[in-house]
C-alpha positions in Angstrom: 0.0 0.0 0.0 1.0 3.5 -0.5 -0.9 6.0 2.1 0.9 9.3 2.5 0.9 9.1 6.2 3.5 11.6 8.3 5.2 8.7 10.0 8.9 7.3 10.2 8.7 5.6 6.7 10.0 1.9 6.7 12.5 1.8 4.1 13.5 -1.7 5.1 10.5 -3.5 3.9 10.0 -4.2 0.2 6.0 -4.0 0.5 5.7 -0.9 2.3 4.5 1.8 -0.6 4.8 4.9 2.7 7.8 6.4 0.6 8.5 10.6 -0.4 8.7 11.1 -3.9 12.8 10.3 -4.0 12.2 6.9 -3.2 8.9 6.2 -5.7 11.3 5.0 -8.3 13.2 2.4 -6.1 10.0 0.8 -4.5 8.2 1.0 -7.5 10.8 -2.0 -9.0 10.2 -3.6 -5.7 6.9 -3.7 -6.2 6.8 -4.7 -9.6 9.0 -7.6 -9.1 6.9 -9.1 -6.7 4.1 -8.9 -9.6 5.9 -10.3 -12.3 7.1 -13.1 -10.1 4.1 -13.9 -7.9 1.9 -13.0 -10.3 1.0 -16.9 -10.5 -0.1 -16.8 -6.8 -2.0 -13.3 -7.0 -4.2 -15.4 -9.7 -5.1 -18.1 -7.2 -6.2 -15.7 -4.6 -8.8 -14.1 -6.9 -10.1 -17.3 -8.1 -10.8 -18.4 -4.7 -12.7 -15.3 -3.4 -16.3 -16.3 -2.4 -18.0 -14.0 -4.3 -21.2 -14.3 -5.0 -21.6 -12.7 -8.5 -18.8 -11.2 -10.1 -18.3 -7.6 -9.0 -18.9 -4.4 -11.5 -16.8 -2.2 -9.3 -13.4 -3.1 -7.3 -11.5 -0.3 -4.9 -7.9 -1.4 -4.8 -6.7 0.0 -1.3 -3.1 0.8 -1.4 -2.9 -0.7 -5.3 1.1 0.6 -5.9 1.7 0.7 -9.6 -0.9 -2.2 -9.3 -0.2 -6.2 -9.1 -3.5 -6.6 -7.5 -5.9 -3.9 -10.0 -4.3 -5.6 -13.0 -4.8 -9.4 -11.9 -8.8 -8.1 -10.8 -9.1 -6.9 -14.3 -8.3 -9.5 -15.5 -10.1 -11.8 -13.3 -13.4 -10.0 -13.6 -13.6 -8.7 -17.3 -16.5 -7.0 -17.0 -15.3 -4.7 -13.8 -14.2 -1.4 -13.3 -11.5 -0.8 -10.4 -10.5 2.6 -8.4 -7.0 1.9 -7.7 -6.3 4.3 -4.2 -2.6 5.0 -3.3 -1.0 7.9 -1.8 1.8 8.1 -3.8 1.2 10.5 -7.4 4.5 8.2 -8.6 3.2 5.2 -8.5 -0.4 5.9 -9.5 1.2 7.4 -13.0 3.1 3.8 -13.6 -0.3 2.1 -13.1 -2.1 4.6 -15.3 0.4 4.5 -18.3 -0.2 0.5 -17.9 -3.2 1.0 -17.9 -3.0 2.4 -21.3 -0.3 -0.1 -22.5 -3.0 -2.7 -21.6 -5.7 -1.0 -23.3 -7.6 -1.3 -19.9 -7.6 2.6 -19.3 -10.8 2.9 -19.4 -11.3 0.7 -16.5 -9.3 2.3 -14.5 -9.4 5.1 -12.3 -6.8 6.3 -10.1 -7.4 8.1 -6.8 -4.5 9.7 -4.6 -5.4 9.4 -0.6 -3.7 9.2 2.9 -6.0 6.2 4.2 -5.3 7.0 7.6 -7.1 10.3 6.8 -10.1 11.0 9.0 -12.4 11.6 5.9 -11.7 9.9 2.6 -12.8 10.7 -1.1 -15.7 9.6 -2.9 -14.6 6.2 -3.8 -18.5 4.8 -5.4 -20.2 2.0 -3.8 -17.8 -1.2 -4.6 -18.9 -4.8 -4.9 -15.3 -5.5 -3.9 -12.9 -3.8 -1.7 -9.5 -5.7 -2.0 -6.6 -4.6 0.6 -3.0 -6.2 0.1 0.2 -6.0 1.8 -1.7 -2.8 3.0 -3.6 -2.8 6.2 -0.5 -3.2 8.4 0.9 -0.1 7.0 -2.3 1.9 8.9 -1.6 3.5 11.7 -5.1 3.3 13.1 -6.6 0.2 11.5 -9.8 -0.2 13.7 -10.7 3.3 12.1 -9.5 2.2 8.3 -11.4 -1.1 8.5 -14.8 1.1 9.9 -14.3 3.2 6.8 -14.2 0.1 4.7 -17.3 -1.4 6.4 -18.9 2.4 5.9 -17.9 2.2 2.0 -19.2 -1.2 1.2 -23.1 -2.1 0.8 -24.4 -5.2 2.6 -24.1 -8.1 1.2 -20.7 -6.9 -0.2 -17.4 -8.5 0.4 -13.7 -7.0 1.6 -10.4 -9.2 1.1 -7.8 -8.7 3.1 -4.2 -10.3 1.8 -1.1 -10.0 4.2 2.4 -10.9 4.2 4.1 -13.7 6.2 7.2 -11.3 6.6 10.0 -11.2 4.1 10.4 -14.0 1.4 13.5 -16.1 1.9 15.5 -16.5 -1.3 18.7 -18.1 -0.3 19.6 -21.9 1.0 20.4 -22.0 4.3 23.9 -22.8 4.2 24.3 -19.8 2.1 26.9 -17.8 1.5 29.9 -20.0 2.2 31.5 -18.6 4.9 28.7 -17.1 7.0 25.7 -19.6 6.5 22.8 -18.6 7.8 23.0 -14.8 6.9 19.8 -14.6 5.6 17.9 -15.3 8.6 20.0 -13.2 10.7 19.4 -10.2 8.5 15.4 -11.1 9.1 15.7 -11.2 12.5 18.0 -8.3 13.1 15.3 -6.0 11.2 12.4 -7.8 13.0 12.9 -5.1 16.5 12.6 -2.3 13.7 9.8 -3.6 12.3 8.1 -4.6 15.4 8.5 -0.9 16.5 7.4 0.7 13.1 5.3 -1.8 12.1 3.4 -3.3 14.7 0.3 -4.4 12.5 2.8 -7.0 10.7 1.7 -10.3 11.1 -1.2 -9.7 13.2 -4.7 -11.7 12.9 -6.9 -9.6 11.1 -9.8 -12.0 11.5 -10.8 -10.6 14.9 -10.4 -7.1 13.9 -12.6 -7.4 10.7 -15.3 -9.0 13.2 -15.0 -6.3 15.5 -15.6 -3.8 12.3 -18.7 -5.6 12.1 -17.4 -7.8 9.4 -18.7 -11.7 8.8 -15.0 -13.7 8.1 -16.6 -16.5 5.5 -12.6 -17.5 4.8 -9.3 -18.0 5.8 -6.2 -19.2 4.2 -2.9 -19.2 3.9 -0.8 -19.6 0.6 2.7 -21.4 0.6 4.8 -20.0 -1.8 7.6 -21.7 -3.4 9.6 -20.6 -6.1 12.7 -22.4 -7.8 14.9 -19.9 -9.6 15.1 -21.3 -12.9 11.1 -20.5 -13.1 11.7 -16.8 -13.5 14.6 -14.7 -14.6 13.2 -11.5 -12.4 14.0 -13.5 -9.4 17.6 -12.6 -8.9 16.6 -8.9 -9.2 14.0 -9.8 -6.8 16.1 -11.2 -4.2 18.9 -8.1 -4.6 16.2 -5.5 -4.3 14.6 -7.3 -1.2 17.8 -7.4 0.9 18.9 -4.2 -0.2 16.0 -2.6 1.3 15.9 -5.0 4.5 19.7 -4.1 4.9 18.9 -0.4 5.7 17.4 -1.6 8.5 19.5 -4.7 9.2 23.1 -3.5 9.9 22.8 -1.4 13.1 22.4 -4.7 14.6 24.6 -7.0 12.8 27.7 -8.3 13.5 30.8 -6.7 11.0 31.0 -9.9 9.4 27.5 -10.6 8.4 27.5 -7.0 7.4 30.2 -7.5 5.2 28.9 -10.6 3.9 25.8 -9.2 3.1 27.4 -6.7 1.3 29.2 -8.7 -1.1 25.7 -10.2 -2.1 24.6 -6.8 -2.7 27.8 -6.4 -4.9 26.2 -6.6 -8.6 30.4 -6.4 -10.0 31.4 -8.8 -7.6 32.0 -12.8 -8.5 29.4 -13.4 -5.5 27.2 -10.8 -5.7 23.3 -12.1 -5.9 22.1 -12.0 -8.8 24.7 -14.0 -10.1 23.7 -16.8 -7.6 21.6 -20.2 -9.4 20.5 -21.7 -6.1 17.6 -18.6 -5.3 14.1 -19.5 -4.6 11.2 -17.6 -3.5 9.8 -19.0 -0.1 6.8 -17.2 1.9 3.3 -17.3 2.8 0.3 -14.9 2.1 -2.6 -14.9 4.5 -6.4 -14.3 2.8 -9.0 -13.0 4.8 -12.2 -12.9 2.9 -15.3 -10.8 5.0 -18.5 -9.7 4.1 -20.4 -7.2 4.9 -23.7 -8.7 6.4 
C-alpha cells in the first residue's frame, strides 16, 4: 500500500508503498518484481474469493503501480477498479499501464492518505481488496470502519497479508557465513516490530469487530525455484537491499560484510549471479463480508 501518512517511513520492507517522492522509483521495482514473479499466486487468490456474483466495481486499497488492479481486471472482465494510493509516482506507472494494456478505461486512479479521517468519494464497490496494506495503517480499527462504511451489505472486503519477508537463499548460504539470511530477518524484526506493529497480526478478529462476517481464511505457501523466472535474482537483490537499511545497526561486522558482497552486482558473489535462489513465503487471505 502507499498511504501518504506523516510517519517514520519503513525503508526496510519491500511491500511498504509509505515512501516521499525520491524513493517512488526504487519501491516502484520492488513492487513490480513481486508482480511479475508472484503474479501466479496473486491469480489463485482471486479465483478463490467467495464471491457471490462477479463484482462491476473493485476499490484497490493501497494498489502501488498495481499487481493486485491488474490481476482483478483480468479476473473479472466485466469490472471497473478505483486503484487508491498515496503516492502521485506510482499511481502514474499504473495509469500508463493501464494504457499499455488497453484497460484505461477501467481504470481510475485516486490519490489518498488512508489514515485520513475523511476519505474521497470512492463509489459503492462490490469489492474492496486490501493487500500488503492494512499493516501499514496507523489506526486500522478506524481504516477497517471506513471500509465497512464504504461497502453495501451483502458486499465483500479481502484482506491479503504478508508472512514477513520471502526467503531467497539456501540455508547454508553464503559460504563462509551460512545462515546470513535469517540473521538479516531477525535483526530487522525489532525495527519492524516498532514501526510496524500491524505486521503479522490476525486480522480475523479485527474485521469482526468492524462488524465484518469472516466466511474464509487461508494461507498460501509460496515456493519458487529460480530457474522458473529470470526476475528473481533482481527480486532477491532489491529485497535485501531494502531489509539491509534496517538490518546493519544490529549485525555483526562480518555478516555485514557478507551481506554486502551479495549486494555487490560487479562482484563474483554478488546475488544476482547466484543459481541456487528460490522464493519462499506465505500470504494470508481474509475474505469478509459485509452482512
Amino acid at each position: 500500500m502507499t498511504s501518504a501518512h506523516q510517519h517514520t517511513p519503513h525503508h526496510g520492507d519491500p511491500h511498504d508503498h509509505r515512501h516521499s517522492a525520491h524513493d517512488d522509483a526504487a519501491q516502484a521495482e520492488i513492487l513490480d518484481l513481486d508482480a511479475e514473479v508472484l503474479a501466479e499466486h496473486i491469480a489463485s487468490i482471486t479465483d478463490r474469493l467467495p464471491l457471490t456474483n462477479a463484482p462491476r466495481h473493485v476499490v484497490d486499497l493501497g494498489s502501488g503501480t498495481g499487481a493486485g488492479t491488474f490481476a482483478l481486471l483480468d479476473r473479472f472482465p466485466e469490472a471497473r477498479v478505483t486503484a487508491v494510493d498515496a503516492s502521485a509516482g506510482h499511481l502514474r506507472l499504473l495509469r500508463e499501464k493501464a494504457c499499455a494494456r488497453g484497460v484505461q478505461d477501467r481504470v481510475r486512479t485516486v490519490q489518498a492518505d488512508l489514515d485520513a479521517d475523511d476519505w474521497p468519494d470512492l463509489g459503492a464497490p462490490d469489492l474492496v481488496w486490501a493487500s500488503a496494506s492494512m499493516h501499514h495503517m496507523a489506526r486500522p480499527d478506524r481504516a477497517l470502519a471506513a471500509v465497512h462504511r464504504l461497502l453495501a451489505p451483502g458486499a465483500l472486503f479481502a484482506v491479503v497479508e504478508l508472512d514477513g519477508f520471502p526467503r531467497f537463499l539456501p540455508a547454508d548460504a553464503p559460504a563462509g557465513r551460512p545462515g546470513l539470511e535469517e540473521r538479516v530477518h531477525a535483526a530487522s524484526d525489532s525495527f519492524h516490530a516498532e514501526h510496524v506493529p500491524h505486521r503479522g497480526a490476525d486480522w480475523g478478529p479485527m474485521l469482526a469487530a468492524a462488524g465484518f462476517t469472516v466466511e474464509d481464511r487461508r494461507t498460501v505457501t509460496v515456493a519458487i525455484e529460480g530457474s522458473r523466472s529470470p526476475a528473481i535474482g533482481r527480486y532477491a537483490y532489491g529485497s535485501l537491499s531494502r531489509l539491509r537499511d534496517t538490518a546493519a545497526p544490529a549485525l555483526g561486522a562480518e555478516d555485514l560484510a557478507a551481506l554486502d558482497e551479495l549486494l555487490d552486482t560487479g562482484g563474483p558473489h554478488g546475488i544476482t549471479r547466484r543459481d541456487d535462489l528460490a522464493v519462499r513465503t506465505e500470504r494470508h487471505v481474509w475474505a469478509a463480508r459485509r452482512v
